[in-house]
N, C-alpha and C positions, 0 to 999 in steps of 0.2 A: 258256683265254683266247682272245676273237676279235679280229679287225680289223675293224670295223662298215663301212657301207659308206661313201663318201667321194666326192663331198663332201657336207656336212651339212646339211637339209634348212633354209629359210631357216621363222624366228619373227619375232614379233613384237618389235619394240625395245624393250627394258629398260632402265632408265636403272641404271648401274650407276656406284661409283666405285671409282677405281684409286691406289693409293699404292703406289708402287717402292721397296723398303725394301731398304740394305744394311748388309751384317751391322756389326756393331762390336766390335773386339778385346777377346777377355776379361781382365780382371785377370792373369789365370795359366791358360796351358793344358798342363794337367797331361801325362806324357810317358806314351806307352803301352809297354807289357813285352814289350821286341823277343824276350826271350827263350821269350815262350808264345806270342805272336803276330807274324805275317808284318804289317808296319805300311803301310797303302796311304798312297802320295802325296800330298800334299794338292793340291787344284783350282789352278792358274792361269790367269793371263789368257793362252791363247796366240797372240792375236792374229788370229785367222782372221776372212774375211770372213763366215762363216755360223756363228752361234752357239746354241745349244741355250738355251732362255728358260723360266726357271721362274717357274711361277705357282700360289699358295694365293687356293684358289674357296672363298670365306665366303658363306653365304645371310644373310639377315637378320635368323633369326635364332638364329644362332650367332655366338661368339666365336673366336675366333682363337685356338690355342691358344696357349699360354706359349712364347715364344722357338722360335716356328715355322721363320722364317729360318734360326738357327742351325741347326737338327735338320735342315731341307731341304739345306742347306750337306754336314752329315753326312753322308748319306743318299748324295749324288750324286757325293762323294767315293769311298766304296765304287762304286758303280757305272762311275764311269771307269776305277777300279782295272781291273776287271774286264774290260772294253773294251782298256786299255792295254795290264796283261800276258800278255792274251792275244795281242795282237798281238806284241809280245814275243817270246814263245817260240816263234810262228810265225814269227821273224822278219822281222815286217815293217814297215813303219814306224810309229811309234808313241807318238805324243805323247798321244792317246787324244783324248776329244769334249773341244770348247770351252764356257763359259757366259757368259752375261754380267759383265760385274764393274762395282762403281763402289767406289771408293776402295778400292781393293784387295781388296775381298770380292766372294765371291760375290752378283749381285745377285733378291732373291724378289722378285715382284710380289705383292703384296697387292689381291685384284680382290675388294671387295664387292659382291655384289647386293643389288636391292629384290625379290628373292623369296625364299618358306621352303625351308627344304633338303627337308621333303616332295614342292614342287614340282618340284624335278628329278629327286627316285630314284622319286617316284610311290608314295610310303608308301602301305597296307601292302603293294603286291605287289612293290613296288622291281622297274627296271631297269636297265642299265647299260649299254644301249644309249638308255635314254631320258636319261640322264644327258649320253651324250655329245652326243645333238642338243640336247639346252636349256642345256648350259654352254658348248659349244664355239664357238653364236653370240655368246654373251657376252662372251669371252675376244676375240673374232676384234674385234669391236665397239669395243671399249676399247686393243687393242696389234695388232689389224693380221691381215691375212688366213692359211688356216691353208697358204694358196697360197705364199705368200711365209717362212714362219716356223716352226718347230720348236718346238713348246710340251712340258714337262715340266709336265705337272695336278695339284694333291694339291686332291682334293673333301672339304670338312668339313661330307658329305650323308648320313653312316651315322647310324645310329641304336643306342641302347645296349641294346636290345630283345633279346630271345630269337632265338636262330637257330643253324641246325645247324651254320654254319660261321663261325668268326672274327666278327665283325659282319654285325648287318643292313644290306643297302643294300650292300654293301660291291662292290668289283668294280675290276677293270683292262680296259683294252682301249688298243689302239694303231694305227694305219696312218699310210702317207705318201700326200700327197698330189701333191705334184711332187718335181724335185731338191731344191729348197729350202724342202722345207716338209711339216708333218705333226702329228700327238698323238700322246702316250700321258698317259691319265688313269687314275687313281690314288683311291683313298678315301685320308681322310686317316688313318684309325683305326692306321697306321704310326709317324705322329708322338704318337700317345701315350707320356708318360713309360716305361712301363714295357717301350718296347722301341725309344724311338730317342731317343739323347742329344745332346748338346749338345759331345760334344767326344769324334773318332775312340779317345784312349786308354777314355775309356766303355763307348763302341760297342763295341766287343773284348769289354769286360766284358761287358758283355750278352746278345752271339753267343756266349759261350761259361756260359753262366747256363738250367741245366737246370730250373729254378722250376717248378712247375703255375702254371698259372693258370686260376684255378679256374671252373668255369664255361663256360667256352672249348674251340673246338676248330681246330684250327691247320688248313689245309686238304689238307697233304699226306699222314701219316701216319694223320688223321682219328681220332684218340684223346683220348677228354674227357679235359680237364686239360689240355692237350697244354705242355709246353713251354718256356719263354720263347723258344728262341734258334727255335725251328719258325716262328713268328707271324713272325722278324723273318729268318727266310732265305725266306717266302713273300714278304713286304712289299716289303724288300729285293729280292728276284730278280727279285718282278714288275714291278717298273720297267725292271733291266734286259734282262726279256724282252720287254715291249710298247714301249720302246725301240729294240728289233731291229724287231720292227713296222715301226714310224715309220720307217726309216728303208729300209723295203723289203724285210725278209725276211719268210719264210714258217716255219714249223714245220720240226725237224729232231726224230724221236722214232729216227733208231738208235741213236744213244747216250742213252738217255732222261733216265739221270742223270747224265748228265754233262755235256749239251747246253743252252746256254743258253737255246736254241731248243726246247726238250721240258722234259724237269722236274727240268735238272739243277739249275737256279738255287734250287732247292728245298734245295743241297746245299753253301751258299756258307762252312761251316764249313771243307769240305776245303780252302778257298786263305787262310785267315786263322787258323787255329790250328794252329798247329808238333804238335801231337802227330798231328792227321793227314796227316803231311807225306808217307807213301808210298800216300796213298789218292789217284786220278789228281783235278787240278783240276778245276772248274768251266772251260769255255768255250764255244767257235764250232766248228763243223765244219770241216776246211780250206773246204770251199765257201760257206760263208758268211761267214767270214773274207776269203777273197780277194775277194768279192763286196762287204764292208762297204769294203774297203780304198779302194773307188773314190767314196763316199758323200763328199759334199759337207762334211759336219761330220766324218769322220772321215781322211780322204784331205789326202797333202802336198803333193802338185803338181797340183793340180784346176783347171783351165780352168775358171772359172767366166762367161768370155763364149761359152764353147760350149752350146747351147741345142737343139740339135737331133738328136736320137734316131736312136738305128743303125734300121737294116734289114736285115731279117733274113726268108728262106724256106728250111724245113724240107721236107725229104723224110723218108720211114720206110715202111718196109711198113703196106700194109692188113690183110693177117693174119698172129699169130703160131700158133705150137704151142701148146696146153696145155701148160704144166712147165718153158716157156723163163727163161731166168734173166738172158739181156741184151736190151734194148731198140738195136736201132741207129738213130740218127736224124743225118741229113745237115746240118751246119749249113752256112747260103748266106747270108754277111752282108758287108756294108759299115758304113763309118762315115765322117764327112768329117774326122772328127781321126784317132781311132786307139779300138780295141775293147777293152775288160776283159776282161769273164766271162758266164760262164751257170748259171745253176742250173736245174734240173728237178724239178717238185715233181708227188706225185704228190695232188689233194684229195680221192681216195675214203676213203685211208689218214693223208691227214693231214701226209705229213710228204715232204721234200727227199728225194730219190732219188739225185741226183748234181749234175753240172756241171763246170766245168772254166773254162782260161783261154784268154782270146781274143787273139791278139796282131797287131799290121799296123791299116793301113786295113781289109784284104778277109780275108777265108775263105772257104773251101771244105773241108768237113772230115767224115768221120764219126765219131762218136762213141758208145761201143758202153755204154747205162748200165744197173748193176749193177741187178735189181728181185729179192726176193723170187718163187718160181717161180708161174708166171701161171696163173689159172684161166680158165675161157672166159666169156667174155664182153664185155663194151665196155672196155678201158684208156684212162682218157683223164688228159691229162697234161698239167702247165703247164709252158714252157721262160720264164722272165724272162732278158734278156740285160742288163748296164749296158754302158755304153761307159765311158771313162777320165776322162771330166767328172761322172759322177753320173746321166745321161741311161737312164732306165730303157724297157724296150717288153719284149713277152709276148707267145705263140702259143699256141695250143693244139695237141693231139696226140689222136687220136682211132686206135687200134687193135683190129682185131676178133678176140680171143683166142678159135680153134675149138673145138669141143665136143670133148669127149675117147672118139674113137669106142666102141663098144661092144667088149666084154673088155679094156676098157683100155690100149690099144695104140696 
């Protein structure tokens, strides 16, 4: 899963319409079995000024599926879960991300367009990068810029058609755009009956519902038939992976499965089914956790009339050894409130390297980060730092790892 680039190339105006639908209480909502399953939270309104905004993207000519709302509602319950108690057990503060609500529900937007859903995934070669520039102006058009706003996407642009993995057309991506604002889109082929319900005691059922489904292949394990609960811990995860996106992370593959940030979310069975209760949960890395904690929609005491980015100069060697196993880089920063954190990501490999926490207005500090042992050639590295408002900025890191002289030595 990528972060496409941002911001989204401008189109041509589409007249679309938009109906904001909130959920309405069921008759009876059945209790879920605290005794096989760990029971996640339900959504409230917590009040915050910066709220995470869901929206189902209908082309014209598709239907909307049956009781979408409610399943979106489902869906996004699980994924705060996830967000919450992870913070939780890292002890940190933890009310988890906010949504919209009107009369007490969670609220979906409902955004029609006047194009086909071929028009956005680009049927038959489908993209998902083409998806994100022709629905995201849509969306921005009709509720507001993606500068200012935090959109949750479910795209009803797949197709029932043959293909090696879960649905054609299908795909996730996510990025932010500023402190207060960003995507993660979604196919909708998650909100199908047969793997996202209408009421969290379901959902359990579901997640723990080893069914083939025939025809199908789930994307992790990659085995025809794959499944049922595979389809809905990729579906499921991947919102709350390209929701890390959105909101500023990068990939974390050292713990691969177990990182919500790599392909642990692949694994959301271990934090909701009591029988694998000593298999380690699903979460965040400490550095990416201490680093979310300062995010706009996830943070408790966020300045939000602070607006103005730390500053930051990086020292490091020019050359290391072949075989060395720490990187040390000098961090030289200010902030006019007060500093967070810093992560260091390495992009040849993919994944978070380290980071740490920043505290005061000023630092001065070295910081020695663990890598996998070096081979010769160019290491180059991304340091993101947030300050304690949400305010994000990034360096780069470029080291020249020596050739490994002759006899090895």
């Amino acid at each position: 899963m990528t972060t496409p680039p941002l911001p989204c190339p401008a189109f041509p105006i589409i007249v679309c319409f938009l109906l904001a639908l909130s959920l309405r209480a069921p008759a009876a909502t059945p209790a879920a079995d605290d005794s096989k399953y760990r029971i996640p939270e339900p959504l409230r309104d917590l009040g915050r000024a910066n709220k995470i905004r869901l929206v189902y993207f209908v082309p014209k000519d598709r239907e909307p599926t049956a009781h979408h709302a409610e399943k979106i509602a489902v869906l996004m319950t699980f994924v705060a879960d996830l967000y919450r108690e992870d913070f939780r057990a890292k002890q940190l503060p933890a009310t988890g991300p906010d949504f919209e609500f009107r009369d007490g529900r969670p609220l979906v937007h409902l955004l029609r367009s006047t194009n086909t859903a071929a028009w956005f995934s680009g049927e038959p070669e489908f993209s998902g990068n083409r998806q994100w520039d022709h629905i995201v102006p849509e969306v921005e058009r009709s509720l507001g810029s993606l500068r200012t706003n935090l959109y949750v996407i479910f795209c009803e642009t797949y197709s029932d058609g043959p293909v090696k993995f879960e649905w054609a057309g299908g795909f996730a991506l996510g990025g932010r755009t500023t402190a207060n604002g960003g995507a993660g889109l979604f196919s909708a082929w998650i909100l199908r009956d047969e793997f996202c319900a209408t009421n969290v005691a379901r959902q359990l059922e579901l997640l723990d519902d080893a069914t083939p489904i025939k025809g199908r292949v789930a994307n992790h394990h990659r085995k025809p038939d794959s499944a049922r609960f595979e389809f809905i811990e990729d579906g499921f995860g991947a919102v709350a992976h390209e929701l890390g996106h959105a909101l500023g992370l990068p990939h974390d593959t050292r713990r691969d499965d177990v990182s919500i940030m790599g392909n642990g979310f692949r694994y959301l069975r271990h934090n909701y089914l009591k029988r694998f209760a000593e298999k380690p949960r699903v979460g965040f890395s400490e550095e990416h956790a201490r680093f979310l904690r300062f995010t706009r929609f996830l943070g408790e005491d966020i300045d939000l009339t602070d607006n103005v980015e730390p500053h930051f100069k990086l020292s490091y060697p020019t050359r290391l050894k072949p075989g060395a196993t720490e990187v040390p880089i000098t961090i030289d920063g200010e902030d006019d409130r007060a500093l967070g954190a810093f992560l260091v990501f390495d992009p040849q490999r993919d994944t978070t390297i380290g980071g740490g926490a920043l505290n005061g207005k000023t630092v001065k500090q070295e910081f020695k980060i663990s890598a996998p042992p070096l081979k010769a050639g160019d290491l180059k590295l991304r340091v993101n730092f947030t300050d304690r408002s949400g305010n994000h900025v990034a360096a780069k890191v470029q080291i020249k790892v020596e050739e490994t002289p002759a006899g090895g030595k």
